[in-house]
C-alpha positions in Angstrom: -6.3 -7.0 -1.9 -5.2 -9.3 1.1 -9.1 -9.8 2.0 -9.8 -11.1 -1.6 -6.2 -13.1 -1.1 -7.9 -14.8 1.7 -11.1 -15.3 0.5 -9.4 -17.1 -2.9 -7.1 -19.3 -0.7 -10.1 -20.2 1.8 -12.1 -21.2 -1.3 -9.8 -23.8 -2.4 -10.2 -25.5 0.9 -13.8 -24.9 2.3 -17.0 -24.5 0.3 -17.8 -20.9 -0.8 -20.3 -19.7 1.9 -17.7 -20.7 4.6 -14.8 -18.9 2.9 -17.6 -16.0 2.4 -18.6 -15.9 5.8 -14.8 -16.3 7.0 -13.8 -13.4 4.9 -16.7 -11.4 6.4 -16.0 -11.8 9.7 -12.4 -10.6 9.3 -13.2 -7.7 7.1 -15.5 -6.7 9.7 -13.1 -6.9 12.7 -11.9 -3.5 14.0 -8.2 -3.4 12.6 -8.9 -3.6 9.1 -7.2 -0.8 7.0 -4.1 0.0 6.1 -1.2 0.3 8.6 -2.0 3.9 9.3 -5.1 3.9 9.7 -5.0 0.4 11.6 -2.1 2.7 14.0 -3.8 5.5 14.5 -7.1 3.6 16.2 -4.8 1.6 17.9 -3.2 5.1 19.3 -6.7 6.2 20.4 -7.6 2.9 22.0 -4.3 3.3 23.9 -5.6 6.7 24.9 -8.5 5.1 26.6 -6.7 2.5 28.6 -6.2 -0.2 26.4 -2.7 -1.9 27.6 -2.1 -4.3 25.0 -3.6 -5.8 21.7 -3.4 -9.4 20.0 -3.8 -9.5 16.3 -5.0 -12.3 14.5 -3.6 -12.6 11.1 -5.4 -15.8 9.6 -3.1 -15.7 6.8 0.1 -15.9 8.4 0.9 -19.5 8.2 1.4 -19.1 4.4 1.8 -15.2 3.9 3.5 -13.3 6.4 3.1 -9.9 4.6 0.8 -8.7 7.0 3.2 -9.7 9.4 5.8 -7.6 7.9 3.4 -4.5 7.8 2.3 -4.7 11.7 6.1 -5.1 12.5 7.3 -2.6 10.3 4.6 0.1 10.2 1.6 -0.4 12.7 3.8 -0.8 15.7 6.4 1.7 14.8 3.6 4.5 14.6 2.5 3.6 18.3 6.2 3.4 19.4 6.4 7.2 18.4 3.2 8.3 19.1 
């Protein structure tokens, strides 16, 4: 739902293919999924060295719901994992 959220508000802004191929690339990116699943790779990558991670959230500057979700479930999980 928050992919085709982005894609929609891209589309009012950009022509189509770029708001396709903008969508794309984020669906594509390794922490897509929901917060559990998104916390449990995160967990394995930390189990292979990885020291710290930076998210980008395109949509932030107008929907900070993903924010909420990384600060409330993603980075909980790790803390207790």
């Amino acid at each position: 739902d928050k992919l085709a959220a982005y894609r929609a508000h891209l589309a009012k802004y950009v022509p189509a293919e770029v708001a396709e191929a903008q969508a794309e690339g984020v669906a594509n990116g390794p922490m897509v999924g929901t917060p559990g699943q998104i916390a449990e790779r995160l967990a394995q990558m930390s189990g292979l060295g990885l020291g710290y991670a930076i998210f980008y959230l395109p949509e932030v500057a107008y929907d900070r719901s993903g924010l909420a979700l990384l600060t409330k479930e993603v980075l909980p999980a790790l803390a207790s994992s």
